[in-house]
C-alpha positions as a printed Julia matrix, in Angstrom:
217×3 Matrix{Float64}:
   0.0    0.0     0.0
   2.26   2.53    1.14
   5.42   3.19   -1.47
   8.23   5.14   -2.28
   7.33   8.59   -3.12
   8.69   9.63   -6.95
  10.43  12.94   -7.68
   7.4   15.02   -8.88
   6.01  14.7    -5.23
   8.83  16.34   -4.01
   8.17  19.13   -1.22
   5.33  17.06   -0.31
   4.8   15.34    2.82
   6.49  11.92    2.78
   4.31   8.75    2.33
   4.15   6.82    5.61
   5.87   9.55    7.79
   2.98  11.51    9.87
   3.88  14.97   11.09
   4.54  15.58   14.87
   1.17  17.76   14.93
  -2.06  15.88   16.16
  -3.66  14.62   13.17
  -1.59  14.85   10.3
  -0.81  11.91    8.06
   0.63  11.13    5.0
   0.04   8.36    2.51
   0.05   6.68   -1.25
  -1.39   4.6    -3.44
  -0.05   3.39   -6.86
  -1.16   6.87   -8.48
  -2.7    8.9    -5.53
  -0.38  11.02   -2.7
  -3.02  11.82   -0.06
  -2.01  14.25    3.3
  -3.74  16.3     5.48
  -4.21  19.53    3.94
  -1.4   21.85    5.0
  -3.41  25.61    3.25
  -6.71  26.6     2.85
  -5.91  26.18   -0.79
  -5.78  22.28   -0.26
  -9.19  22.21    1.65
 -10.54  24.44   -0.96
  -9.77  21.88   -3.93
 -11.0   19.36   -2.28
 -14.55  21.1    -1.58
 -14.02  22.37   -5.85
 -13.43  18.72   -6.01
 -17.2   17.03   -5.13
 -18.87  20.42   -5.58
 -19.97  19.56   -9.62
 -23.88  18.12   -9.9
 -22.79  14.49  -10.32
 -20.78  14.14   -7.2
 -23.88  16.07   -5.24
 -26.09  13.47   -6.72
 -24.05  11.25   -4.27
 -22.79  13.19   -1.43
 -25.05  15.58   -1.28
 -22.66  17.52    1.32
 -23.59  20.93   -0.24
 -20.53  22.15   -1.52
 -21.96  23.63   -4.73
 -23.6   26.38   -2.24
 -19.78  26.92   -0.88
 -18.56  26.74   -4.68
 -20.97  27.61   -6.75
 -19.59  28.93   -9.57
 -18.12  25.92  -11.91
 -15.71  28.76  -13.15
 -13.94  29.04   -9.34
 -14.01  25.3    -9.44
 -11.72  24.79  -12.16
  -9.34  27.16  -11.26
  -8.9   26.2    -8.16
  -8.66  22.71   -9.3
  -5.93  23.86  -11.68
  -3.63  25.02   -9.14
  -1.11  22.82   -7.86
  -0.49  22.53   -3.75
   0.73  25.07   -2.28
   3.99  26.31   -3.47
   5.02  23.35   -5.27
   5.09  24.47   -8.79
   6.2   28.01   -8.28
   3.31  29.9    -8.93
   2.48  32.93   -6.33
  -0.52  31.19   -4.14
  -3.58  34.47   -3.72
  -2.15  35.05    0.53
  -5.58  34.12    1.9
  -5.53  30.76    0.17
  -1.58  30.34    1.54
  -3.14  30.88    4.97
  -2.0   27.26    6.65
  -4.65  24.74    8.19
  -4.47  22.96   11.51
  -7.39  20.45   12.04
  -9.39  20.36   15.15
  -8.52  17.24   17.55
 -12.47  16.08   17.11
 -12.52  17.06   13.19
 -13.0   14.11   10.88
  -9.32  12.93    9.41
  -9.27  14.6     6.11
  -6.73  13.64    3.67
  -6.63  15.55   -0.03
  -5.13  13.95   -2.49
  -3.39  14.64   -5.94
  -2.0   12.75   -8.45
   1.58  11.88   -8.56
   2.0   11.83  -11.91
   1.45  15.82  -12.02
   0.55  16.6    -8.52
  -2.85  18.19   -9.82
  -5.84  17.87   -7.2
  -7.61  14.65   -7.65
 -10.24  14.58   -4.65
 -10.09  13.42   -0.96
 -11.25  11.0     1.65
 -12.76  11.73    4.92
 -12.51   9.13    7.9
 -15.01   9.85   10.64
 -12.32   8.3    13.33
 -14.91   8.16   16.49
 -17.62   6.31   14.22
 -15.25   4.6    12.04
 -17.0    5.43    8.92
 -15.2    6.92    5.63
 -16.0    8.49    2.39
 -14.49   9.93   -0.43
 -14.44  11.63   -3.55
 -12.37  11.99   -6.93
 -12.61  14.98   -9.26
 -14.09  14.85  -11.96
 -11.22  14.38  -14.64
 -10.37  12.01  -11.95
 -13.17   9.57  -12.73
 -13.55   6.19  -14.3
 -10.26   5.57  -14.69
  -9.95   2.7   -11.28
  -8.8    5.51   -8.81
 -11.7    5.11   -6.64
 -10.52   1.83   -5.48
  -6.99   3.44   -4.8
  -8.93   5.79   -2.36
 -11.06   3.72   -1.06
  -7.69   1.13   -0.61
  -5.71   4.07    1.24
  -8.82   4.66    3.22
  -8.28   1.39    4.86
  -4.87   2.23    5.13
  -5.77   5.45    7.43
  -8.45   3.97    9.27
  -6.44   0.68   10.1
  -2.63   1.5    10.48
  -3.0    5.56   11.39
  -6.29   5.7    13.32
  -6.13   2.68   15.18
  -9.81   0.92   13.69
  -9.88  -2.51   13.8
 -13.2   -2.04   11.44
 -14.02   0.64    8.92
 -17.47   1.23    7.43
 -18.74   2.67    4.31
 -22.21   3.26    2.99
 -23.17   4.5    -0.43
 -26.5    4.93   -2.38
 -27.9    1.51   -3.98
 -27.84   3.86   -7.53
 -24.36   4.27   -7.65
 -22.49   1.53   -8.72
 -19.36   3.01   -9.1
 -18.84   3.29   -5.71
 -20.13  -0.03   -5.01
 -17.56  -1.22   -7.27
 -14.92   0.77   -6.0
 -15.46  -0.43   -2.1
 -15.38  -3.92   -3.31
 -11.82  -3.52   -5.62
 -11.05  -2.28   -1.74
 -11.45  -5.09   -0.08
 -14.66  -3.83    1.39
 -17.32  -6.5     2.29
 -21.09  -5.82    2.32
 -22.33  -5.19    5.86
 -25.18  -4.55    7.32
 -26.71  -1.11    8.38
 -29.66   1.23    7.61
 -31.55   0.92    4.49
 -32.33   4.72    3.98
 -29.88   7.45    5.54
 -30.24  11.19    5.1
 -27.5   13.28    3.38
 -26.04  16.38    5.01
 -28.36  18.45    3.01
 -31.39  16.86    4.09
 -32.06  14.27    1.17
 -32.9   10.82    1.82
 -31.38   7.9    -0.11
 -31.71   3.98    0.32
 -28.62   2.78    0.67
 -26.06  -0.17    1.5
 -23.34  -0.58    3.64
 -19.56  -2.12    3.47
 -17.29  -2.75    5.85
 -13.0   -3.68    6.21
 -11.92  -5.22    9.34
  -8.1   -5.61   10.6
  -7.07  -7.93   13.71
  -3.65  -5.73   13.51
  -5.0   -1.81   14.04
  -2.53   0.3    15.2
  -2.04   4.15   15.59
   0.85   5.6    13.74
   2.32   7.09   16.44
């Protein structure tokens, strides 16, 4: 799961070392580098990053009402992380981010190919449930399951979860897909669950379970 970083990620954080701060982590898949988001110009791209109709279908987490202009989207999307490809980040974007100690883990992730934004995962760490997201050059090209596989990574050998859940809408079989190409296994939970913006959705559950969890540090 985790591998050697290649030169184009350099000035990035370093896959499998976790910063001394509370709740930063670093890791990689095969094409992904995921971290915890260092500016406000990482956080940003990863809201420009679900905030298109077809990922709201899904998530329904409301981000087009924080982004709603698919011009902003794609710029922001453009940009590469902070300061690592030269370009002058706008200062209130540069501005760093510190997660909260009771903040979901969020990890944004780019590609390592060209270090553009590529979408993030979010790991609920008191629940123990995850989701995630890929932009939308980003899809149908297998990197879901990378997420999804570095998700299990964070919640099992970073966060300390012997079991990680994940539910998605019966509609959306990429996702489905995705969690299985994980390793995921279907579980049982709640047929219909309500979306942050109030939408209600039948869905299914998955789950990945580890008899060697540990914390990273």
């Amino acid at each position: 799961m985790i591998r050697r970083r290649r030169a184009a990620t350099a000035g990035l954080p370093l896959p499998g070392r976790c910063g001394p701060e509370a709740g930063r982590h670093a890791l990689a898949t095969e094409r992904l580098l995921l971290f915890t988001p260092r500016t406000r110009l990482d956080v940003a791209a990863a809201l420009a990053a679900c905030a298109d109709a077809e990922a709201q279908r899904w998530l329904g987490t409301q981000a087009d009402h924080v982004l709603p202009d698919p011009g902003t989207r794609k710029a922001l999307l453009a940009w590469r992380p902070a300061g690592d490809d030269g370009r002058q980040v706008p200062r209130m974007l540069a501005q760093p981010y510190a997660p909260g100690p009771d903040d979901p883990l969020l990890l944004v992730c780019v590609r390592r190919s060209d270090l553009g934004y590529a979408g993030a995962l979010e790991l609920e760490h008191r629940t123990g449930e995850m989701g995630g997201w890929l932009a939308p050059a980003c899809r149908g090209q297998g990197l879901g399951a990378e997420l999804f596989r570095a998700g299990v990574a964070l919640a099992h050998t970073h966060a300390g979860l012997s079991t990680v859940r994940a539910g998605a809408e019966t509609g959306n079989t990429a996702s489905r897909r995705a969690l299985a190409r994980a390793g995921f296994v279907p579980d049982e939970g709640p047929p219909r669950h309500t979306l942050p913006d109030g939408r209600v959705v039948e869905a299914v559950w998955h789950r990945h379970d580890s008899a060697a969890a540990f914390r990273c540090r």
